[in-house]
C-alpha positions in Angstrom: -54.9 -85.8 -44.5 -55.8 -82.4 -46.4 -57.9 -82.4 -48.9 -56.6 -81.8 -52.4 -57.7 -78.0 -52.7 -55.5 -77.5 -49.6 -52.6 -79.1 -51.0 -52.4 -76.8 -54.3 -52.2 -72.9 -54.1 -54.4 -70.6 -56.2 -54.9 -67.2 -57.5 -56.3 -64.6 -56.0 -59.0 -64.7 -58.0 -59.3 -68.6 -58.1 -59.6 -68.4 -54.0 -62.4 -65.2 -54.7 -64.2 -67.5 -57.0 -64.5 -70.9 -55.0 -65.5 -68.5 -51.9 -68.6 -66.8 -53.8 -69.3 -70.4 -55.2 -69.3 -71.7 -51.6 -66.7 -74.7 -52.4 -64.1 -73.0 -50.0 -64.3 -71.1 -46.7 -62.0 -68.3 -45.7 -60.4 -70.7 -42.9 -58.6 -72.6 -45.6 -57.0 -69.9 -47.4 -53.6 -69.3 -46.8 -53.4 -65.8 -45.0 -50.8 -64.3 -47.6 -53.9 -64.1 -50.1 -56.9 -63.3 -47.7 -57.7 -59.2 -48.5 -61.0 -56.8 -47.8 -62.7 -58.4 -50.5 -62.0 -62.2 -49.7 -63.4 -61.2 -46.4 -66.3 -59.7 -47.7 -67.1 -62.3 -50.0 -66.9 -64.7 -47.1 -69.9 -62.8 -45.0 -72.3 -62.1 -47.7 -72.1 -66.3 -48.4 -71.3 -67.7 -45.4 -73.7 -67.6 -42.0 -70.9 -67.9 -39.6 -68.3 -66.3 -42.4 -67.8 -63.2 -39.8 -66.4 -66.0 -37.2 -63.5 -66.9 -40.3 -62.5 -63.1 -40.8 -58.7 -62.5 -39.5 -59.3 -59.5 -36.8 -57.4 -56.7 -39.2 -60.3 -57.1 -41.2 -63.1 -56.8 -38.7 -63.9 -53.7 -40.1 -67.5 -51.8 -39.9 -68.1 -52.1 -43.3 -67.6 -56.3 -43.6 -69.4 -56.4 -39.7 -72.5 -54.5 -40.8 -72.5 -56.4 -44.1 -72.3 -60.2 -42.9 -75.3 -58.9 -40.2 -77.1 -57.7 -43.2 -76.9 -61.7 -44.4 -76.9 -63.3 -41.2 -78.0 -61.9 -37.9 -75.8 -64.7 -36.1 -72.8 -62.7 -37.4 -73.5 -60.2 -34.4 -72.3 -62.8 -32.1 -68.7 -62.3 -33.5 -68.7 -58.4 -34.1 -66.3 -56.7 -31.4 -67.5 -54.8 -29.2 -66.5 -51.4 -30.7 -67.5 -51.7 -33.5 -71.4 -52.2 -32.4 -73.5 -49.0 -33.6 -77.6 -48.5 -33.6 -77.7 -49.3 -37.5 -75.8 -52.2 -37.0 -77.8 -53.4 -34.1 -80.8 -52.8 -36.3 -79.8 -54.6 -38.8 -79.5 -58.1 -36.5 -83.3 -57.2 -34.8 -84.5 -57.0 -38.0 -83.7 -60.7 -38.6 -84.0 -62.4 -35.6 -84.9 -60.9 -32.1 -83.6 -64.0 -30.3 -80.0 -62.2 -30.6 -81.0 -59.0 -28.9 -79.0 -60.8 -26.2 -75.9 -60.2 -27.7 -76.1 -56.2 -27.8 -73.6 -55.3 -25.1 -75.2 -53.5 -22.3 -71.9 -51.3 -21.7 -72.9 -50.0 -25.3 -76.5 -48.7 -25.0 -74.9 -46.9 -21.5 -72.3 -45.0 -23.4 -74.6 -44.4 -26.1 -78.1 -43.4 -24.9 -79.9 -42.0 -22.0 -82.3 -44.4 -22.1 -82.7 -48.3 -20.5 -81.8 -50.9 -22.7 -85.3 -52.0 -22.9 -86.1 -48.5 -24.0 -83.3 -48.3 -26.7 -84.2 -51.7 -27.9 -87.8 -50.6 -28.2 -86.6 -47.3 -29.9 -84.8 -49.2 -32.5 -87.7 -51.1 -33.5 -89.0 -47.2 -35.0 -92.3 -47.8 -32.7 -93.4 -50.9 -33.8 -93.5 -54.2 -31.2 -91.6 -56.8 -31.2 -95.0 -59.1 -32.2 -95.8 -56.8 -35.4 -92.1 -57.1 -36.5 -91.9 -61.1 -36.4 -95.5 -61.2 -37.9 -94.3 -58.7 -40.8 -91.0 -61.2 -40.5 -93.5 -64.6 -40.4 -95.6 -63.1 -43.7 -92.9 -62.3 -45.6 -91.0 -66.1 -45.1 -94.7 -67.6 -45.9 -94.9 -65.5 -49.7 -91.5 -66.5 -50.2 -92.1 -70.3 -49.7 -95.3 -69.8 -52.0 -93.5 -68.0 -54.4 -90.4 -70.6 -54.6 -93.5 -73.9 -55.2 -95.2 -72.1 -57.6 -92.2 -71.4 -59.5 
């Protein structure tokens, strides 16, 4: 049985608002009425929003912009579309996806070893002082949000 939402259809603008309100997910919108900015929306709320984006709209814009909210979101980025700012964006987050950078990319795109290109990316600092800077800034936001 759908639920009721399903059942009714909406504006543009209804769909837009229940998407940046987090009541409805991309999946369930009836693709005549999903556009750029539906698909936008949908990765700066949702963690795994990239995953719901129709492939026409995979573009590098809504890639690098549902990396910049979720680092999971490089699991679903095509291939193509991977570039060092992007990639950046993910390590900044969470090293445990480094993984996920294709190793066909850093060959057609640098001289150096992945290692080395991961390592360049990180603009000289290790991989410890960037999850410490990472772990301190988590900590003041948890003090910030009890004291508030």
């Amino acid at each position: 049985m759908e639920p009721y939402f399903l059942k009714k259809k909406f504006t543009h603008e209804e769909y837009l608002a229940m998407v940046l309100s987090k009541e409805l997910q991309l999946q369930h919108i009836p693709r005549e009425f999903i556009t750029r900015e539906l698909c936008l929306a949908t990765v700066q709320k949702n963690l795994y929003g990239l995953e719901q984006v129709p492939e026409e709209f995979k573009t590098y814009e809504i890639c690098l912009e549902a990396v910049k909210y979720s680092a999971v979101a490089i699991t679903f980025v095509p291939e193509e579309l991977f570039t060092a700012e992007l990639v950046f964006e993910a390590l900044k987050h969470y090293f445990v996806y480094m993984s996920y950078i294709p190793k066909e990319f850093v060959k057609k795109n640098s001289k150096m070893s992945y290692e080395e290109y991961v390592a360049s990316l990180l603009e000289g600092k290790s991989v410890d002082e960037l999850l410490t800077h990472r772990l301190i800034w988590f900590r003041e936001q948890g003090k910030r949000l009890l004291t508030t």
